[in-house]
Residue frames as qw, qx, qy, qz and C-alpha x, y, z in Angstrom:
[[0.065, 0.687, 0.093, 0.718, 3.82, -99.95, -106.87],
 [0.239, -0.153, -0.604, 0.744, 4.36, -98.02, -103.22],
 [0.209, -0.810, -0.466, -0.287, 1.37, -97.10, -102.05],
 [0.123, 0.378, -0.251, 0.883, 1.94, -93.74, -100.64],
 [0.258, -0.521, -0.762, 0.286, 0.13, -93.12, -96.90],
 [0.080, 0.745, 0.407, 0.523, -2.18, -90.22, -96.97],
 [0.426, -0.892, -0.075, -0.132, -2.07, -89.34, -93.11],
 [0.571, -0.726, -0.086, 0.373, 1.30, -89.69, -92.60],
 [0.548, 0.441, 0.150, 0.694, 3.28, -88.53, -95.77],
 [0.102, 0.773, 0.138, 0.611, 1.81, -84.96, -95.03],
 [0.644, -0.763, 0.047, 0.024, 3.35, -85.41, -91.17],
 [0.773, -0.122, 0.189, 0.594, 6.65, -86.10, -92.33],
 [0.363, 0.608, 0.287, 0.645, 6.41, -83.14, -94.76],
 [0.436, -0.862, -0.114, -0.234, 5.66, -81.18, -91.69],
 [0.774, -0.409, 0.268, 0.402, 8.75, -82.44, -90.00],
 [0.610, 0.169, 0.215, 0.744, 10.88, -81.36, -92.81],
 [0.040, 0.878, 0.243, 0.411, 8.96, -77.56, -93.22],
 [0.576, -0.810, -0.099, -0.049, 10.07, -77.24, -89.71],
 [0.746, -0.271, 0.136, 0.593, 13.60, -78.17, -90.06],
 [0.362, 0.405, 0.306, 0.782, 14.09, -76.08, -92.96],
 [0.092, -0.926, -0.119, -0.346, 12.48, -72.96, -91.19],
 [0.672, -0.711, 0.041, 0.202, 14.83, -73.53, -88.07],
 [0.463, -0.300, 0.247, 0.797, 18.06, -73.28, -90.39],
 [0.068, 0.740, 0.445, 0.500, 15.93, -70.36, -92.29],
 [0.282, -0.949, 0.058, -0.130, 16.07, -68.36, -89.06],
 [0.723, -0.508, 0.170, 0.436, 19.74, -69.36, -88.08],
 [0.495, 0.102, 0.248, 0.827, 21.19, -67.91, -91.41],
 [0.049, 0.734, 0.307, 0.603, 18.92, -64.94, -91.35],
 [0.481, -0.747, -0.124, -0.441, 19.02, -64.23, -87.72],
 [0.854, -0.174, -0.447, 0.201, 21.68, -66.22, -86.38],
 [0.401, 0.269, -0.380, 0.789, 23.37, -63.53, -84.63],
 [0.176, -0.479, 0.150, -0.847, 20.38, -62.22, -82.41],
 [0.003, -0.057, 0.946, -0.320, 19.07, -63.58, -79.30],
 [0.777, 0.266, 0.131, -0.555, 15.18, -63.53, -80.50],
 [0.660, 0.375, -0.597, -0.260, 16.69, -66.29, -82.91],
 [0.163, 0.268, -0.908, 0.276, 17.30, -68.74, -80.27],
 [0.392, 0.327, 0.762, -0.398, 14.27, -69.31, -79.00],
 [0.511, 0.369, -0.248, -0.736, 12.53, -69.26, -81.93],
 [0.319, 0.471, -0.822, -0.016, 14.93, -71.70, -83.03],
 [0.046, -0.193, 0.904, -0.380, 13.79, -73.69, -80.12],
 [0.472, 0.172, 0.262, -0.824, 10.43, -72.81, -80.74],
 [0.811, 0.247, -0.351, -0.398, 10.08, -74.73, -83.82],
 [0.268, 0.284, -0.915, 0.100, 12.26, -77.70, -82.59],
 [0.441, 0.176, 0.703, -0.529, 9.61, -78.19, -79.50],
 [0.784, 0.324, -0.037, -0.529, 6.87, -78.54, -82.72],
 [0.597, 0.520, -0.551, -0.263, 9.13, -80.68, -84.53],
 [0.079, 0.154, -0.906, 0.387, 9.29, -82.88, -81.64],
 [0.559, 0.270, 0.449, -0.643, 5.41, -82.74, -80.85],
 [0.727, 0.427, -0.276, -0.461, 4.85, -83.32, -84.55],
 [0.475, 0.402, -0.781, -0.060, 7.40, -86.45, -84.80],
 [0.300, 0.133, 0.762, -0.558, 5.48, -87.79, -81.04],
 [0.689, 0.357, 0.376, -0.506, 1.98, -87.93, -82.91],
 [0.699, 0.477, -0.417, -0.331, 3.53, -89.50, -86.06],
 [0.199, 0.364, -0.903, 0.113, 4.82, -92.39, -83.92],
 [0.729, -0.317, -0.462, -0.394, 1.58, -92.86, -81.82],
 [0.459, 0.060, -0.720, 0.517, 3.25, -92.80, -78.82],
 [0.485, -0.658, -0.308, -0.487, 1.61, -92.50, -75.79],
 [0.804, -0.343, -0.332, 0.354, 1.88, -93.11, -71.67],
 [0.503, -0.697, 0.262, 0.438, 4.69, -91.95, -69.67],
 [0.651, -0.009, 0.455, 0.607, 6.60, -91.47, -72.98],
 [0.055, 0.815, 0.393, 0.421, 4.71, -88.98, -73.86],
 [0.291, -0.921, -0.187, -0.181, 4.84, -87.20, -70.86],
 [0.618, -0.541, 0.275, 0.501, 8.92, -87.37, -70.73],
 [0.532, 0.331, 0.483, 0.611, 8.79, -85.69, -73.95],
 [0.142, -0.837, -0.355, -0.391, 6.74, -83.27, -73.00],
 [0.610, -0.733, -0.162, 0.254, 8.61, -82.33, -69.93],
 [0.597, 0.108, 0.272, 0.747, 12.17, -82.34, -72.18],
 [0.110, 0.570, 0.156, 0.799, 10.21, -79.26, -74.26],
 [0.333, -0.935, -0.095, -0.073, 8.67, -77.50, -71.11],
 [0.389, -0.813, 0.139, 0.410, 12.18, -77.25, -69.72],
 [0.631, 0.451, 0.502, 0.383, 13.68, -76.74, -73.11],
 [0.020, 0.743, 0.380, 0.550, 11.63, -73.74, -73.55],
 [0.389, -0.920, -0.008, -0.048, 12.18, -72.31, -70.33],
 [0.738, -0.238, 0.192, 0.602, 15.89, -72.67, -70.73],
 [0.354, 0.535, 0.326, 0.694, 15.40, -70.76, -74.23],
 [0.234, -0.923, -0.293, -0.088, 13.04, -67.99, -72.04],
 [0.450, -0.864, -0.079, 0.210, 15.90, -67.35, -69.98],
 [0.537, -0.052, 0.291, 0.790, 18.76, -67.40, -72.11],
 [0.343, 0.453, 0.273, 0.776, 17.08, -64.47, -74.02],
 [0.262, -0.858, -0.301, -0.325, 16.39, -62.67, -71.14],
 [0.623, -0.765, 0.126, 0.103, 19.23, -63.12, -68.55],
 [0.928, -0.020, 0.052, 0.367, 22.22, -64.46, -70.24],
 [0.023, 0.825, -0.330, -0.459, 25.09, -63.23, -71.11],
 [0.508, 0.498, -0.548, -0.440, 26.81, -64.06, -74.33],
 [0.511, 0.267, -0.808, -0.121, 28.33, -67.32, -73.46],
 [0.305, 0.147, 0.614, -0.713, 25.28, -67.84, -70.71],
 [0.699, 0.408, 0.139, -0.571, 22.75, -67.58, -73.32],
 [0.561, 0.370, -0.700, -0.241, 24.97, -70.06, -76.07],
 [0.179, 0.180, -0.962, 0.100, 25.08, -72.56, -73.79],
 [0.413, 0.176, 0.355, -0.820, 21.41, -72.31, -72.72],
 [0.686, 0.433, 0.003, -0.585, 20.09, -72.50, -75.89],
 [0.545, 0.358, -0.715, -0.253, 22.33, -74.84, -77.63],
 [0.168, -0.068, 0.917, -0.356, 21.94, -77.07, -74.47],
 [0.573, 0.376, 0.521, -0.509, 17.85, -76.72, -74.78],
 [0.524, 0.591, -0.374, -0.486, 18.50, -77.40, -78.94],
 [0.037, 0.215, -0.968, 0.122, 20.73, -80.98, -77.99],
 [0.436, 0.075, 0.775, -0.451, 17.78, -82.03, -75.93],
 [0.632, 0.454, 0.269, -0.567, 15.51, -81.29, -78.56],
 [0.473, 0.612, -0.554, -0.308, 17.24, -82.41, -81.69],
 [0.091, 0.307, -0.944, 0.074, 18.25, -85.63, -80.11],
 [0.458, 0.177, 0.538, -0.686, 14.49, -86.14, -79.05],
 [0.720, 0.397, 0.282, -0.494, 13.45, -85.73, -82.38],
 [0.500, 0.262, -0.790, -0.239, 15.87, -87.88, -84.56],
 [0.252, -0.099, 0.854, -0.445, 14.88, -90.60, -81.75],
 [0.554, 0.338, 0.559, -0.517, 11.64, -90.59, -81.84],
 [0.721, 0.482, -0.025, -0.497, 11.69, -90.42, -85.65],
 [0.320, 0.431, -0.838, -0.100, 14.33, -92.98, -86.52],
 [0.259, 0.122, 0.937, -0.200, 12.14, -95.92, -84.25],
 [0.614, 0.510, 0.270, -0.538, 9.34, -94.53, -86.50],
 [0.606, 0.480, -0.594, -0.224, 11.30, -95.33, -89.83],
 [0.001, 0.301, -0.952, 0.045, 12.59, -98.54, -88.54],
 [0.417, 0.196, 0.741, -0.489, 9.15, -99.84, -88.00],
 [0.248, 0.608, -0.266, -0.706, 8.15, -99.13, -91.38],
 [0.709, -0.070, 0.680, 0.174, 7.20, -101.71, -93.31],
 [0.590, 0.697, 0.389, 0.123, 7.18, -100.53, -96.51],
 [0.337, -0.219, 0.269, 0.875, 10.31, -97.82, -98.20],
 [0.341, 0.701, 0.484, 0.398, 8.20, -94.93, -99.92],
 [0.187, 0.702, 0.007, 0.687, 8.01, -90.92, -100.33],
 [0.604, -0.764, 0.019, -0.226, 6.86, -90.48, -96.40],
 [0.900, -0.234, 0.029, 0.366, 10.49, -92.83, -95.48],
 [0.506, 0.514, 0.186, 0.667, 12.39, -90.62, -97.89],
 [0.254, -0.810, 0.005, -0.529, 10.85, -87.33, -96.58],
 [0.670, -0.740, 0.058, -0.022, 11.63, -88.95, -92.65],
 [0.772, -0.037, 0.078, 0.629, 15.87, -89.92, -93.57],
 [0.314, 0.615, 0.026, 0.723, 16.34, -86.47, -95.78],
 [0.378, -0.805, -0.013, -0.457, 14.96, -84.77, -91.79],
 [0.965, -0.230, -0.053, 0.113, 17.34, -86.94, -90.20],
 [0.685, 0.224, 0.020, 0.693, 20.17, -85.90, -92.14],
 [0.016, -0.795, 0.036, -0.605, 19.03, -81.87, -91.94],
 [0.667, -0.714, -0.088, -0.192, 18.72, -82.69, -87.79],
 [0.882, -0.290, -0.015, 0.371, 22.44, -84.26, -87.69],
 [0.489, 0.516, 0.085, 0.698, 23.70, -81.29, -89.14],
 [0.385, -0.791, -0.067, -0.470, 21.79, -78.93, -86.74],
 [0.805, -0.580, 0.026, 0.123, 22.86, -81.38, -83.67],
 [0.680, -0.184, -0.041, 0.708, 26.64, -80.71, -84.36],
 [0.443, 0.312, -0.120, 0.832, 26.48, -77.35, -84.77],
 [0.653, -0.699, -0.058, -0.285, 24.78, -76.91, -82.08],
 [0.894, -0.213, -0.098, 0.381, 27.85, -79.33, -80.47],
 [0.679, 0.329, 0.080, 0.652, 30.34, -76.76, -81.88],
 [0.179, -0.682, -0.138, -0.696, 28.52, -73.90, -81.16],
 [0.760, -0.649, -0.029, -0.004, 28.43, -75.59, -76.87],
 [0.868, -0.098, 0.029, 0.486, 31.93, -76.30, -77.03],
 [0.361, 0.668, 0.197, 0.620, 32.92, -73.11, -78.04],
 [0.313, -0.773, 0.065, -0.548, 31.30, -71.39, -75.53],
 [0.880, -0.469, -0.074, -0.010, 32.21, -73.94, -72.75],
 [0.812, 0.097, -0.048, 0.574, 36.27, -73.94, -73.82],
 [0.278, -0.923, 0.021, 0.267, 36.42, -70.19, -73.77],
 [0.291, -0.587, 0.499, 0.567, 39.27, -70.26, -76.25],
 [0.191, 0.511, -0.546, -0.636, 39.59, -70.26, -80.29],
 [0.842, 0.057, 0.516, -0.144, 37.23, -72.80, -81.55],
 [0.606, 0.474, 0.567, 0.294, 37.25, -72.38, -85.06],
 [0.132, -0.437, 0.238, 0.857, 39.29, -69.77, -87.23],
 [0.047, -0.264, -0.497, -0.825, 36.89, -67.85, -89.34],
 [0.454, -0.738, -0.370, -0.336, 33.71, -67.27, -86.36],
 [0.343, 0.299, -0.476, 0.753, 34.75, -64.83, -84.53],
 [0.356, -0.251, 0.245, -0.866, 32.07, -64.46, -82.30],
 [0.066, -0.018, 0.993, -0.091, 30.53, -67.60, -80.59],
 [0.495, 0.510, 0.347, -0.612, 26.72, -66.10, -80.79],
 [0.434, 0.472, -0.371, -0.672, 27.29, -66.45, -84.70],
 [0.553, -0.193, 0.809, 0.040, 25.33, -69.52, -85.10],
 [0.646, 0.710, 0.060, -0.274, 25.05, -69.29, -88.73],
 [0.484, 0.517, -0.703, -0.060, 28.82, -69.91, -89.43],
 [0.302, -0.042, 0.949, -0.082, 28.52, -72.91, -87.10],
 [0.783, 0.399, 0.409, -0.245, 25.45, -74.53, -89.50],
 [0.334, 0.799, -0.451, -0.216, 27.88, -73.24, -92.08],
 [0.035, -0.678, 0.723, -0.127, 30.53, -75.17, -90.98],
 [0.427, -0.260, 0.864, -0.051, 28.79, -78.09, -90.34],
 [0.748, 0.537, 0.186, -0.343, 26.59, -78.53, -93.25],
 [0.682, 0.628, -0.345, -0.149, 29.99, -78.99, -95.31],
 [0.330, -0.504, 0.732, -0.319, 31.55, -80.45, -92.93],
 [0.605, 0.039, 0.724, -0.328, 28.88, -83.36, -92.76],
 [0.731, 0.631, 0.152, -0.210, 28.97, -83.14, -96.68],
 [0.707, -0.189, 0.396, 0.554, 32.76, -83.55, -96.59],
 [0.179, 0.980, 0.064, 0.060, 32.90, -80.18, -98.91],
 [0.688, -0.521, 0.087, 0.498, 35.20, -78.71, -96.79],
 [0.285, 0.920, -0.048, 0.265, 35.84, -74.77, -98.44],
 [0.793, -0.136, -0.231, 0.547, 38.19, -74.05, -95.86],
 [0.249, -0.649, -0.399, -0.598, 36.92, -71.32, -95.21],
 [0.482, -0.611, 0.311, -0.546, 36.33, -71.81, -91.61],
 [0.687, 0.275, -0.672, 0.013, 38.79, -74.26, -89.76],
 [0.733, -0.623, -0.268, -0.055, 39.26, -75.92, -86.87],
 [0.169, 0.756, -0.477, 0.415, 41.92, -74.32, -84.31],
 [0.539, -0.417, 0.574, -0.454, 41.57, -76.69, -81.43],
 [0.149, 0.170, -0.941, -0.253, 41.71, -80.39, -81.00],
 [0.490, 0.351, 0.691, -0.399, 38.13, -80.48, -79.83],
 [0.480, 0.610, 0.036, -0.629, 37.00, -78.93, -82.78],
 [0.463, 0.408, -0.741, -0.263, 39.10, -81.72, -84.94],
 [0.138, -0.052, 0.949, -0.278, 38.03, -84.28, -82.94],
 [0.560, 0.542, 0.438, -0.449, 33.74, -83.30, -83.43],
 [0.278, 0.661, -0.397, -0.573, 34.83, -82.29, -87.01],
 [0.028, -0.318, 0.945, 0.075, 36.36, -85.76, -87.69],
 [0.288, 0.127, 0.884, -0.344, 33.59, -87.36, -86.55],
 [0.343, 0.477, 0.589, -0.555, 30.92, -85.73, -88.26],
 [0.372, 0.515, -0.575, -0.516, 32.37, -86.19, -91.41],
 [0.061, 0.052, 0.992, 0.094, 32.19, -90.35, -91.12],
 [0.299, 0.429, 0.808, -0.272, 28.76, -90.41, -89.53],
 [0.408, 0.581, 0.011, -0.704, 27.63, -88.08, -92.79],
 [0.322, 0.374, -0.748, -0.445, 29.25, -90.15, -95.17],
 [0.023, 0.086, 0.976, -0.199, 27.67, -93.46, -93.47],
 [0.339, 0.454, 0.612, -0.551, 24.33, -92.12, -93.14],
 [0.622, 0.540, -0.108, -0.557, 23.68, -91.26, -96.75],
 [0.262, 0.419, -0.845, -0.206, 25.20, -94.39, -97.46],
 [0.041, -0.092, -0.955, 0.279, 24.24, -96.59, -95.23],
 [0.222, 0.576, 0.574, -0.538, 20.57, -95.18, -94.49],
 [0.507, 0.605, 0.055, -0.612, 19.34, -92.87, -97.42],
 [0.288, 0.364, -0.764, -0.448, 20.86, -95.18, -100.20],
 [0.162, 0.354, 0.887, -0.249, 18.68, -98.08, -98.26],
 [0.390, 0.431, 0.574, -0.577, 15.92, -96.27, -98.50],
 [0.428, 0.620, -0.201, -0.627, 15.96, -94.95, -101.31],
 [0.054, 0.369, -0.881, -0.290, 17.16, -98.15, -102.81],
 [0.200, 0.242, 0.909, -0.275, 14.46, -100.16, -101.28],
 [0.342, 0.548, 0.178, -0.742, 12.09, -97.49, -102.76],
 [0.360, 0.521, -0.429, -0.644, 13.03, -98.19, -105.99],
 [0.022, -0.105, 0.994, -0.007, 13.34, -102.13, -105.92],
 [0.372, 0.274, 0.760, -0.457, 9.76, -102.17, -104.46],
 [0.552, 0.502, 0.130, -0.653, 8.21, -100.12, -107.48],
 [0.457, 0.416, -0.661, -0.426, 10.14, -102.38, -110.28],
 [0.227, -0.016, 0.965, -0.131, 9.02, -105.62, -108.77],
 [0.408, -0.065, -0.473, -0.778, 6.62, -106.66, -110.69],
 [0.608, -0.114, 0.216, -0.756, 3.16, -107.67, -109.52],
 [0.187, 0.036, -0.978, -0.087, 2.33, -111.50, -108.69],
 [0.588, -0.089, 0.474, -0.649, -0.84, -112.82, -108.06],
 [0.599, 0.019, 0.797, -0.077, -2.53, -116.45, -107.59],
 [0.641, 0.669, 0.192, -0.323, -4.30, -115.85, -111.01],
 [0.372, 0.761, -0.530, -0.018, -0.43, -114.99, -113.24],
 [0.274, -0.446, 0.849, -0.077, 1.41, -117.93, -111.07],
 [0.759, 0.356, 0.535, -0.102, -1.77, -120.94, -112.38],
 [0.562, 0.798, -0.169, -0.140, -1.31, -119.22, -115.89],
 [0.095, 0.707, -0.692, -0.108, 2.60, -119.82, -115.59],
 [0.335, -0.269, 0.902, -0.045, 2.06, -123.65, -114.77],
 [0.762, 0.566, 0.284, -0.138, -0.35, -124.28, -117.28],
 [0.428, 0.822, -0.298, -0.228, 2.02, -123.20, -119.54],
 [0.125, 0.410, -0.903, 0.003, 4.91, -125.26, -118.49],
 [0.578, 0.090, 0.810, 0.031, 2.81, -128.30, -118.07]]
């Protein structure tokens, strides 16, 4: 049976609350510029939170911390100075940092893991929400940086709600069609982030989840059941 861990299950669960609020304000809000730094707002937690569930400390700490101070002051000023494609590239720049921070920090935390249970589960499923976030965030920089038709159906690069759109089925290989790519960046990132989805719920959540299951049907040995068996056969 997996013994479930009390202190960190309900940190991972935290980690996932957080993702799920950040694409909670992007489809409800994704078009105003209070939503970016929000946006950023919770990512800096979700990085703080995924730092004390590794136990890291030291100078690693404090280059983590630094990431969100200028993060956050990236977010500050996109929603105060920017202009449109000023503030997109701001924020989605101070969103990279952070998103890439915190799969990091939490993928050397699963790998370390010695055991596959609900808390592993809970840290892959935040993994997967985060690689969604981190390309359309990608899409959403590129956009603004090219200055020319990214994607035919968002007509307005601020609208990062159809980029999460776009890449949530994207990275689920969906694909409505709906909203396409018009550029060869945008088939190029597009491409991509269709494999590494399909790989990661293959390759990673089927592990885990595999391992999960393997562990609970093994059945229990101890020194007491293993004497018993050799009595028998002798």
């Amino acid at each position: 049976m997996v013994s479930a861990s009390p202190q960190g299950e309900p940190r991972c669960g935290r980690l996932l609350v957080l993702i799920i609020g950040v694409y909670v304000v992007i489809i409800a809000f994704g078009e105003t510029s209070i939503a970016g730094l929000v946006r950023v707002v919770l990512l800096a937690l979700t990085v703080l939170a995924a730092v004390r569930l590794r136990g890291a400390g030291g100078a690693w700490t404090s280059l983590l911390a630094a990431g969100v101070v200028v993060a956050l002051g990236a977010a500050v000023i996109a929603t105060r100075h920017g202009s449109d494609r000023l503030s997109v590239c701001l924020i989605a720049a101070a969103v990279l940092l952070l998103v890439v921070t915190s799969m990091l920090v939490l993928l050397l935390r699963l790998w370390r893991r010695p055991i596959a249970d609900t808390q592993t589960v809970a840290g892959a499923l935040t993994v997967y929400l985060l690689l969604a976030l981190l390309f359309a965030t990608l899409h959403q920089l590129l956009a603004a940086l090219l200055g020319q038709p990214y994607l035919d159906g968002v007509p307005r690069i601020v609208d990062s709600a159809r980029y999460l759109y776009f890449s949530v089925i994207t990275l689920a290989t969906v694909g409505y069609g709906d909203i396409t790519p018009a550029c060869g960046a945008a088939r190029a990132v597009a491409m991509v982030e269709a494999l590494v989805g399909q790989l990661y719920l293959v390759a990673v959540v089927g592990a885990v989840v595999g391992n999960m299951t393997g562990v609970r049907r093994r059945p229990p040995t101890t020194d007491g059941e293993g004497s018993s068996s050799r009595d028998e056969a002798g």
